[in-house]
N, C-alpha and C positions, 0 to 999 in steps of 0.2 A: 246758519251755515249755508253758503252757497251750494247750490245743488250741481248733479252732473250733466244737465243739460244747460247750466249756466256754461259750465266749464269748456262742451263743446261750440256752443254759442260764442263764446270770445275766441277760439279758436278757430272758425270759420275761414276767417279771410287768409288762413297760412294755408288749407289746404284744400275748401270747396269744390274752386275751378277746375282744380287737376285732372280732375278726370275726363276730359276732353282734351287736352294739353300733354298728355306724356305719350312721347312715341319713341324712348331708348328701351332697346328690345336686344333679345340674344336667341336668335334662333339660327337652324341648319338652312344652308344653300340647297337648293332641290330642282332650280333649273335657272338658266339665262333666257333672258325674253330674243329671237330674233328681231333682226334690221328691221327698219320699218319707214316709211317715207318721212322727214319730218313735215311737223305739222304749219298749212299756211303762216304766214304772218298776220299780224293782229292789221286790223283797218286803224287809218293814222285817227290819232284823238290828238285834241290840246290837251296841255297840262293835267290844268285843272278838273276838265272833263272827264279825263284818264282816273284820277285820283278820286273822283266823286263816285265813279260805276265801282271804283275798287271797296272802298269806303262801303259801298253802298250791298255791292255783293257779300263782303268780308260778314259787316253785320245780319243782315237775312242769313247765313249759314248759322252764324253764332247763338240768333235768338231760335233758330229751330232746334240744334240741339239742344241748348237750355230746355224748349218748352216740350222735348221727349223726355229727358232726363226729370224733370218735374214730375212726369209720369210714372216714369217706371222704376221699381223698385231694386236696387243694386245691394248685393249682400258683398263686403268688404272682405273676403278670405278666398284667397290662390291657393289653399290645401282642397276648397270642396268641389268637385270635376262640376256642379248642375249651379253652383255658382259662377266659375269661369264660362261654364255654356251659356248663361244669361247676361252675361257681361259683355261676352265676344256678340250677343245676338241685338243687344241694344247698341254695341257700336256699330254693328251693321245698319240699323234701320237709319242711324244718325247719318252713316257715309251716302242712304239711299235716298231720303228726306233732302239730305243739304247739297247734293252732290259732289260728295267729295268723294277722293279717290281711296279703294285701300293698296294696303302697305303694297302687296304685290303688284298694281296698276302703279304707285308712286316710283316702285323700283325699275320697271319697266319703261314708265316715263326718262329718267334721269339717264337709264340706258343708251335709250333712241335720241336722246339729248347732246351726251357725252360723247359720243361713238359717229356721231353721222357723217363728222369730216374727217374719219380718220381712214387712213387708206391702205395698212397694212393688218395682215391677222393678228400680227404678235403682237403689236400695240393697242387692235382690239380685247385681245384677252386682259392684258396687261393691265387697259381700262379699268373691265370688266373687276380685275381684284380689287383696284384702287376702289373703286365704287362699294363692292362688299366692306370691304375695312372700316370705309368710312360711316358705313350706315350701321355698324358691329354688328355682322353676320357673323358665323362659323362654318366654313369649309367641311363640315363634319365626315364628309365621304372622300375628303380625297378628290373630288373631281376637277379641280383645275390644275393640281398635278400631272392629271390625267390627259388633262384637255393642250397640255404643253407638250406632255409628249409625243400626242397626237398629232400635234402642230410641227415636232420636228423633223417626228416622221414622213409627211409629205412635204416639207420643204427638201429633206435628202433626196425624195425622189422625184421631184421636180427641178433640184438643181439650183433653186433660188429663193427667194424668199415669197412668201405667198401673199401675195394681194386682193384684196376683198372684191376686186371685179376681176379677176381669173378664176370664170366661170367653171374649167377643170379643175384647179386647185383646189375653188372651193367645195366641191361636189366631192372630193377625195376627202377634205378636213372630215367634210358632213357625215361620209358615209364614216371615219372612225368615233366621230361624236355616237351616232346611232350604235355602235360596237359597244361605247363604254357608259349609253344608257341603259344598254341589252344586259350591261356588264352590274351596274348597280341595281337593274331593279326596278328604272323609271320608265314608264310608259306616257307617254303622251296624253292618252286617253285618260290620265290618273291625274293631270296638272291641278282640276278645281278641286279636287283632293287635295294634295300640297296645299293649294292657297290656302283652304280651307284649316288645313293644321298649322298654317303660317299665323292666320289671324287666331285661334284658340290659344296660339305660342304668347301673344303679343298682348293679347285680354287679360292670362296669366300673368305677365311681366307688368302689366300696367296696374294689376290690382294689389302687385307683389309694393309698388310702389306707392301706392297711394295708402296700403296699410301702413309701410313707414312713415309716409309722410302726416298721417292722420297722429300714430303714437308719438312723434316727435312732436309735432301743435300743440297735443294737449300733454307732454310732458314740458314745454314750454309754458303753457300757465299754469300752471300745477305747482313752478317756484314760485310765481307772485302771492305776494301775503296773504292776498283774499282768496286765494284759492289751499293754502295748507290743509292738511288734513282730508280732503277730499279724495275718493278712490275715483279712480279713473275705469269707465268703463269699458265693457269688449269692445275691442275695433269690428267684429262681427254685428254688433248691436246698432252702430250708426245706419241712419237712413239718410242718405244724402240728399232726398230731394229735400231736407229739412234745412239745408246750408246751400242753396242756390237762390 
């Protein structure tokens, strides 16, 4: 009778990877990054040269997280808080090794990205939601509600619509932003905290994911003939550097 490490064994290539690979998450909004200059332009390459440094970057990240992940030991369950701690701690070391960015520097990026040629407040915010939707944030506090009323409150008393280089207007929005961070609770001082509970949000969501993806693999060969009869074991029990 085929065994149950045959079973995960043929199941590998449905779900190994993933866990470098999943980044749909569902967590609270807890700040907007400010303006920021955008960044130089890149120096001109040809084609091909372009596409070799890319090629060439892409896999150096790719084999370092592999050759962490090979290392360290990941327990597959979003119910246990010191497994989601060791989960969110090894993607950190991967984002630190390969230099990639986390979620909160990627949302920041995309910010500074979107926003830099737009020249009014309201279509910065506006941005700003489009950008949350897109990446399935939750609003959870209310605050861009908040951040609109705010907006339309100094446009009333400014008379006009507010512009991201009127230097008063913006110093009015600012000072009701600080009112309605005073107002939720956030401190500034407290952000690498956020982050912090951004990425533990996101360790959970990805492990929440990779457990299903792991029990659907091996309920997947579990209908083939040669696997009938065989118990499937705890998704808790796989050691993933064993499928990389």
């Amino acid at each position: 009778m085929a065994s149950s490490t045959r079973l995960l064994s043929k199941s590998r290539q449905l779900y190994g990877s993933q866990v470098i690979l999943r980044q749909d998450i569902v967590v609270p909004v807890r700040f907007f990054a400010k303006d920021a200059a955008p960044p130089p332009p890149p120096k001109s390459l040809k084609g091909d040269e372009m596409l070799k440094n890319v090629f060439s970057d892409v896999k150096k990240k790719f084999e370092t997280a592999i050759g962490i992940l090979r290392k360290e030991k990941i327990t597959i369950d979003p119910d246990d808080t010191a497994a989601v701690s060791q989960y969110a701690r090894v993607m950190k070391t991967i984002r630190d090794k390969a230099g990639l960015l986390s979620e909160s520097q990627r949302i920041k990026t995309t910010i500074e990205t979107e926003t830099q040629d737009i020249p009014d407040a309201r279509t910065y915010l506006l941005t700003l939601q489009e950008i949350r939707i897109k990446r399935g944030l939750i609003d959870e506090l209310g605050a861009e509600a908040m951040m609109m009323d705010a907006l339309e409150k100094v446009e009333n008393e400014i008379k006009k619509p507010l512009m991201r280089n009127d230097k008063k207007g913006m110093a009015l929005l600012l000072a009701e932003f600080d009112k309605i961070n005073k107002k939720l609770g956030i401190r500034k001082e407290d952000l690498p905290k956020y982050e912090e509970e951004l990425e533990v949000k996101i360790a959970k969501a990805q492990l929440q994911e990779l457990k299903k993806d792991a029990i659907e693999a091996m309920e997947t060969q579990k209908k083939r003939e040669e696997f009938k009869g065989e118990q499937m074991p705890d998704v808790k029990s796989l050691d993933i550097r064993n499928f990389l």
